[in-house]
C-alpha positions in Angstrom: 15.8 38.6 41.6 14.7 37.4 45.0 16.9 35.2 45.6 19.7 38.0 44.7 18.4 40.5 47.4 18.5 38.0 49.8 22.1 36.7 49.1 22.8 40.4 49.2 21.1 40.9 52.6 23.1 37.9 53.8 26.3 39.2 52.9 25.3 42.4 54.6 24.3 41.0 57.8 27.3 38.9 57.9 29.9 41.6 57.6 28.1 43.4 60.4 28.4 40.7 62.5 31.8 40.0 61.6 32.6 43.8 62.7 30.4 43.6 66.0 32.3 40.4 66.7 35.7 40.3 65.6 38.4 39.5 67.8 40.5 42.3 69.7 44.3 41.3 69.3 47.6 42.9 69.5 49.7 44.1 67.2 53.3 45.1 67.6 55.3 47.4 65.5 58.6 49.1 65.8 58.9 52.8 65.3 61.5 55.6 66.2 60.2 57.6 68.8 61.8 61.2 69.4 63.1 62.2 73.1 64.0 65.7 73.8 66.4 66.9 76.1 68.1 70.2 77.4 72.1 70.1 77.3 74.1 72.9 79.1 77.3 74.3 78.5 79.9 76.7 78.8 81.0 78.7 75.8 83.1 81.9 75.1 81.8 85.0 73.0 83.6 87.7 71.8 82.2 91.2 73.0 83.5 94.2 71.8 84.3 96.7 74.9 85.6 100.0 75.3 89.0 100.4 77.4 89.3 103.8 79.4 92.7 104.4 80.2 92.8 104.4 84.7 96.0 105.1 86.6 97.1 102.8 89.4 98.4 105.1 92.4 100.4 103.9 95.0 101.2 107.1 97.7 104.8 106.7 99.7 106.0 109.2 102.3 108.9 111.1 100.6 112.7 112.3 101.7 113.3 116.0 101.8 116.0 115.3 98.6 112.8 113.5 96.7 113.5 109.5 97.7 110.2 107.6 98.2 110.2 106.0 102.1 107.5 103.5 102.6 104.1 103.2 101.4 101.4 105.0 102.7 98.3 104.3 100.7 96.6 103.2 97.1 93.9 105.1 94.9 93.0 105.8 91.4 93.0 108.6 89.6 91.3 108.9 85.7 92.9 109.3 82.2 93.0 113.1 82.8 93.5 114.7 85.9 94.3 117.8 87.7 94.5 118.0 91.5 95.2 121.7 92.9 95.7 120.6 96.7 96.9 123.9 97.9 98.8 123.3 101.4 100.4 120.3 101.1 98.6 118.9 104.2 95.6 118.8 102.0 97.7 115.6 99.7 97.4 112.6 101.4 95.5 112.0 105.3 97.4 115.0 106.3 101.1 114.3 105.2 103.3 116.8 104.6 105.9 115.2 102.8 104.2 112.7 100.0 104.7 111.2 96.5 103.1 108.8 94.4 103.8 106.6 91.7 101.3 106.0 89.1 100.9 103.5 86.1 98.7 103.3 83.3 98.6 102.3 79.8 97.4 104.2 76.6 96.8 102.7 73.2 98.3 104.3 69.8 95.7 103.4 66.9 98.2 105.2 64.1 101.2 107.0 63.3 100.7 110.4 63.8 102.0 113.0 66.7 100.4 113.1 69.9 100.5 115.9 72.9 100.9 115.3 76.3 101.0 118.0 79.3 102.4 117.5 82.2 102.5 120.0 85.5 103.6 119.1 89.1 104.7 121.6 92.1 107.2 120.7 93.5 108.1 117.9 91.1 107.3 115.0 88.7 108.8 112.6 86.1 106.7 110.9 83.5 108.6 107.6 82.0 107.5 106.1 78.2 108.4 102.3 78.2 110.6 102.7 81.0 112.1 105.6 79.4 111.9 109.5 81.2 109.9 111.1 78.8 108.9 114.4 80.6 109.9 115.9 84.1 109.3 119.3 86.0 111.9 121.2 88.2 112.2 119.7 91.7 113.0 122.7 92.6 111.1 125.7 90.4 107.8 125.3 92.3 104.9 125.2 89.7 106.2 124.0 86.4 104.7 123.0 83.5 105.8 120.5 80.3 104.5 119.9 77.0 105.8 117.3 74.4 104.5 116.4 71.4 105.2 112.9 70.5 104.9 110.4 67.3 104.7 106.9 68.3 104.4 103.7 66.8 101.0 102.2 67.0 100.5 99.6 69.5 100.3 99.5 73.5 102.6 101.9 75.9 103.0 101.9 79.4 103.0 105.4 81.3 104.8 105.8 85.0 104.2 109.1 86.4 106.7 109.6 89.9 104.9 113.1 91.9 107.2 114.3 94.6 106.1 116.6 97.4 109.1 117.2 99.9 109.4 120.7 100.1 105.9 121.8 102.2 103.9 124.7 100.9 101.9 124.5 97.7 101.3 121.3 96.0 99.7 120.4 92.8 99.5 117.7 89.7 98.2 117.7 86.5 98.1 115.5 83.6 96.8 115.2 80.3 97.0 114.3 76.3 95.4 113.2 73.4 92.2 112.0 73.9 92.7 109.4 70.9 95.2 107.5 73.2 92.9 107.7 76.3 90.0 105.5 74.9 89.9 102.5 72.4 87.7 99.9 71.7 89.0 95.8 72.2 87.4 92.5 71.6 87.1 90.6 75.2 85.6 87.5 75.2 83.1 86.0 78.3 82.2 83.2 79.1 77.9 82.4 79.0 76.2 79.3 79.8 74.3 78.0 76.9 71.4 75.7 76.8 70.3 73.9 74.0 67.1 71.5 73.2 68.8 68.4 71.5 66.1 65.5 69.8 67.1 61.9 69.9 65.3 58.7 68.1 65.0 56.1 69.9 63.6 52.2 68.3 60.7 51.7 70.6 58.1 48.7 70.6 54.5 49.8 69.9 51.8 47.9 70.4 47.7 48.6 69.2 45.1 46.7 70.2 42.9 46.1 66.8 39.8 43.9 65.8 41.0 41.1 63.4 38.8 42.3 60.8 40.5 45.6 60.5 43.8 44.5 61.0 42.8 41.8 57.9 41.6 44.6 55.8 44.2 46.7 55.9 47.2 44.3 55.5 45.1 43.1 52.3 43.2 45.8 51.2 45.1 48.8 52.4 
C-alpha cells in the first residue's frame, strides 16, 4: 500500500513538472476573420408631395388697340388672385399702358364640372389647351365671366393674356375650383445612403501554447 502512495505521489509530481516545464511553441490555424466596412451611395426615393398650382407672369408694355410691345418685367402670382390696382399707374413700376401674360397648370382628378371666374378691366382672355376659353370686353370696363366646365381628368395648361391700354381703372381677378388648384404627386429625390457591409476574410492565426496542453487537447479534447 506504500509502495502505491508513492507511485501515486510520483505520478503527481511528474505532471506538475511536466506543466511547470513544458515547452511554449506555436501553433497556426486558419480562420475567417470578419472586416466591416461603410459603403456610400446614391439612391432615389419616392416622396409623395403636394403640387400648388403658381402662375408664371411675364408683364409687356401694351398698344392702345391691346398688342403686347416688349417685355417689361416677370413675377408670380398664386392659384387665386385678385388685384384691384385702381389708377392704372398703380400696375406695373408706374406704367400706364401694361399687360401680362400668365401660365399655369391645374390638375383634373375626375370627371365632373368645374367653375372658373374670371374678371379683368379693361380686358382679358383665358386660353384651355391653347384653346380661348373665357374673355372680358376690351372695351366694357369692369367685366366679369363665369364658366362652368367638365373636363377629362388629367393635366391642363391655363394662359391668361390681361390687357391694360385704355388708362383709368385697372383690375384682375381669377379663380375656380379649388379641387384643380391642389393635388398630391409622387416625386422622387435623390439621398445618400450609407450602409455597414461585413466581409470574411481567411486569415493565419497563430497561439503560443505549452506542448502539454496543445498534447492534451489534440488527444484528449
Amino acid at each position: 500500500m506504500l509502495n502505491l502512495n508513492k507511485a501515486y505521489f510520483a505520478i503527481i509530481i511528474l505532471v506538475i513538472i511536466l506543466i511547470l516545464f513544458s515547452p511554449i511553441i506555436p501553433i497556426t490555424y486558419t480562420t475567417e476573420v470578419p472586416h466591416e466596412h461603410i459603403e456610400q451611395y446614391y439612391e432615389n426615393f419616392p416622396v409623395e408631395v403636394i403640387r400648388r398650382t403658381e402662375w408664371n407672369v411675364t408683364w409687356y408694355a401694351v398698344t392702345g388697340d391691346f398688342k403686347f410691345i416688349t417685355e417689361i418685367g416677370k413675377s408670380k402670382f398664386p392659384a387665386t388672385f385678385s388685384y384691384d390696382w385702381g389708377y392704372s399707374r398703380n400696375i406695373f413700376n408706374g406704367e400706364e399702358f401694361v399687360g401680362f401674360m400668365a401660365k399655369t397648370i391645374i390638375k383634373v382628378r375626375e370627371r365632373r364640372p368645374i367653375w372658373i371666374n374670371l374678371t379683368g378691366d379693361d380686358g382679358c382672355e383665358l386660353y384651355l389647351n391653347d384653346s380661348r376659353f373665357l374673355c372680358t370686353s376690351f372695351y366694357s370696363g369692369f367685366k366679369t365671366e363665369f364658366a362652368r366646365v367638365t373636363l377629362e381628368p388629367g393635366l391642363y395648361v391655363l394662359t391668361l393674356y390681361y390687357y391694360n391700354s385704355r388708362g383709368g381703372y385697372a383690375c384682375v381677378s381669377f379663380s375656380a375650383d379649388p379641387e384643380i388648384l391642389e393635388w398630391k404627386a409622387v416625386e422622387y429625390r435623390t439621398e445618400l445612403v450609407q450602409k455597414t457591409v461585413t466581409e470574411y476574410e481567411y486569415e493565419n492565426i497563430t497561439l503560443h501554447v505549452s506542448l502539454l496542453n496543445y498534447l492534451l487537447s489534440k488527444y484528449l479534447g
